[in-house]
N, C-alpha and C positions, 0 to 999 in steps of 0.2 A: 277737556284738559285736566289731567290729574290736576291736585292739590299741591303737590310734594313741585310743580313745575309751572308753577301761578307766577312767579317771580324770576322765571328764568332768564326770560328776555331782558328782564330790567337789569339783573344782575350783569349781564352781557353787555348794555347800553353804556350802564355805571363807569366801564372800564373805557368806555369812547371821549376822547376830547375832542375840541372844533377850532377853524380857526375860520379866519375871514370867506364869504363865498361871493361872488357878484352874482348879480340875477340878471334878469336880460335887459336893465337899465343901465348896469354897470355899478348897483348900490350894494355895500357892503351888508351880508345877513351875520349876523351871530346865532347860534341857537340858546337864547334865554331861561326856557323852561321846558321839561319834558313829562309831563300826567299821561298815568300808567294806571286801568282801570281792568281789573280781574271780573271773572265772570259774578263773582259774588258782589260785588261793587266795590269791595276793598281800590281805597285812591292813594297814589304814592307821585310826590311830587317832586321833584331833581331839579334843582336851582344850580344854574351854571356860575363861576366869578372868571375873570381874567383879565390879562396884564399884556394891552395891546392886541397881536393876534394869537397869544397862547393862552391856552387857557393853564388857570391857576388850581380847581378844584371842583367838584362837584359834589353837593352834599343834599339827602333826604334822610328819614327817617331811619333807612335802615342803611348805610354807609356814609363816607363820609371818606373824598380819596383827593388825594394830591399830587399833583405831577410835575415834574422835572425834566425840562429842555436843556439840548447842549447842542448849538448849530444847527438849529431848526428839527432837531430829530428827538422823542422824547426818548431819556436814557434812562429813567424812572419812574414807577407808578405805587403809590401807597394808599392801600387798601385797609381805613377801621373801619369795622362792624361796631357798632353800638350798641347790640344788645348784651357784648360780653366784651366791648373795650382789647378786641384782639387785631394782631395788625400781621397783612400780608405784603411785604416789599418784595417787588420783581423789577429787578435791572437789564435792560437792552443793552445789547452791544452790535455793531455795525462793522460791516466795512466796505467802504467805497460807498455808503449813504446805502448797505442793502442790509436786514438783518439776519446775522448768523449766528444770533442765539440771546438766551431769555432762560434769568434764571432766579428764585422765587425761593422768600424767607421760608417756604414751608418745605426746604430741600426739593425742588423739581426742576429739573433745567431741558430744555427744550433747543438743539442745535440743528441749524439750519442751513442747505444747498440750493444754489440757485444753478438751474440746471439751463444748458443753450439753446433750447427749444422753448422757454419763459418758463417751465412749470421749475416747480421749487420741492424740492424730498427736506422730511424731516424724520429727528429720531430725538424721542422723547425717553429722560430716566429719572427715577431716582434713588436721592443719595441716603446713606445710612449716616449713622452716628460715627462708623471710621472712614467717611468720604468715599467709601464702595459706592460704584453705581452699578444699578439695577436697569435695565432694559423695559419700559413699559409697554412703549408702542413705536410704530413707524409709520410714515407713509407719503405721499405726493400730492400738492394741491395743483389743480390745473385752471387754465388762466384764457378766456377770451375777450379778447374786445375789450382791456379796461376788467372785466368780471370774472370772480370767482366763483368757476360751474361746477366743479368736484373737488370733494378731498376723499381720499381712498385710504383709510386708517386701519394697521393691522395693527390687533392686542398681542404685543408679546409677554402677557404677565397672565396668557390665560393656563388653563391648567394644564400638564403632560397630556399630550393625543388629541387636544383641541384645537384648529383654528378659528377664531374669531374678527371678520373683517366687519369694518363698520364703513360706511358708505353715504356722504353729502351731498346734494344733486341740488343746483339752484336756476332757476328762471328769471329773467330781469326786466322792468319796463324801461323806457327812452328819460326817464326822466332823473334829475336831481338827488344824487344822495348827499346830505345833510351829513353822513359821517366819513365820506371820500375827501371832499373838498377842508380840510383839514391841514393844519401844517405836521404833515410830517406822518399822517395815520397810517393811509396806504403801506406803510414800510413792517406795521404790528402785523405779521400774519397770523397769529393766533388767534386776530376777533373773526374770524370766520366772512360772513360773506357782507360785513361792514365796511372792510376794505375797498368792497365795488365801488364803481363808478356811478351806475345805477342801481336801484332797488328792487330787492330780490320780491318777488310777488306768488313764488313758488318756492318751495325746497321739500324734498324727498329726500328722509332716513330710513337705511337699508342696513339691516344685520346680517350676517352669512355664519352660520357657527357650524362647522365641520367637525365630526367625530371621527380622527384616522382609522381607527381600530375597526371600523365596521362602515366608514363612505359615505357615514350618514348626513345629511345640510338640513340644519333646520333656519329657516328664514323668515325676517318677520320685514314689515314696511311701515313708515308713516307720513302720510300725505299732505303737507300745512299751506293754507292758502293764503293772502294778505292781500288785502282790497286799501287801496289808499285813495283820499284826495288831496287833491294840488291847490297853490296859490298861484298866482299871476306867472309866475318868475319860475314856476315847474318846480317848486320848493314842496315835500312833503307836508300835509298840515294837521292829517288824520289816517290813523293806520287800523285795519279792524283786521287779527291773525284768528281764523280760525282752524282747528282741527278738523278736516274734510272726512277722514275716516273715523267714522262713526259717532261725529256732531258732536264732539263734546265738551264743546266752549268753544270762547272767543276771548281776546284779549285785547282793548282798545289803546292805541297811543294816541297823544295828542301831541303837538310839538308846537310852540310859542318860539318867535324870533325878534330878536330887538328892532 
């Protein structure tokens, strides 16, 4: 695992809230604390608060984000960084309880189609300083069982004569995802395959970069595997992500519940 990608996941996690889950007693889980262990032993610990079933904030060392409900759905998330005290606001908007777009203090807005067949297209841009928008990317997330098994993302900001398609592939096991069961998460389609129902145990990144001029695809792959243990109630309790092509780290989660 690069260095530059030690904190990817975490940074990804950060932006997940939780809300009440039963287990197979019927008793209420919160997720209380999330340690996050790089291959170097660097340890980052994410301490949950909340206000009933929503949660209020999540804060470690290096963030520190707040969130905002309105009818069960969250309509806001604010994002400090702490090592430069800089702050990213991104506001959801809905309709009919499904999200058709997400749009973020650092000019980026993200509009969204839910199409009749469940899969969902999007088109990502952004904006300048006289509200022009700029075209970044597009693409369609597809949807089985409760899970998100592809998103098919083309770069529209690549160069004249290029296309560059980027490509998500996920696998799932039967059991508990801790960031599904959630009020209102399911609806972020942005966090990628957090939205599942269950937990991704596989996922496969695929590039395709087309040169029109000459027909030429150059392609690259990455293969990431996640080994987890359970608790009684099929609840995640330990996560170990490795890099399968060509071994090059691992990344552990721990996950503490109230």
């Amino acid at each position: 695992m690069r260095k530059g990608n030690k904190f990817g996941v975490l940074l990804v996690l950060l932006v997940l809230f939780y809300s009440c889950a039963n287990d197979n007693n019927g008793t209420a889980k919160l997720l209380a604390k999330l340690v996050e262990t790089t291959e170097d032993s660097t340890k980052v610990t994410t301490v949950f608060t909340y206000k009933r079933n929503e949660i209020v904030s999540t804060d470690n060392s290096i963030l520190h984000i707040d969130y905002t409900y309105n009818d069960g759905l969250i309509t806001k998330i604010v994002a400090t960084k702490k090592s430069d005290q800089s702050i990213v606001t991104t506001n959801y908007t809905y309709n009919k309880g499904k999200l058709i777009s997400l749009k973020s203090s650092d000019r980026n807005v993200v509009n969204f189609s839910h199409n009749t067949d469940g899969s969902v297209s999007y088109e990502g841009f952004a904006i300048d300083a006289a509200d022009k928008q700029t075209k970044k990317f597009h693409g369609v997330l597809s949807f089985k069982k409760g899970n998100l098994i592809k998103d098919s993302k083309t770069l529209d900001d690549s160069p004249a004569g290029v296309v560059s398609v980027d490509s998500f592939s996920y696998e799932y096991d039967s059991k508990k995802n801790p960031f599904h069961i959630i009020l209102g998460f399911d609806k972020l389609l942005n966090q990628h395959q957090f939205v599942s129902i269950n937990n991704s145990v596989i996922s496969i990144v695929e590039n395709n970069t087309t040169t029109t001029a000459d027909d030429q695809t150059i392609s690259s792959a990455k293969f990431h595997k996640s080994i987890f243990k359970y608790d009684d109630g099929n609840y995640p309790t330990e996560q170990i992500t490795e890099n399968a092509m060509g071994n090059l780290g691992y990344l552990k989660t721990q996950y503490f519940y109230e």
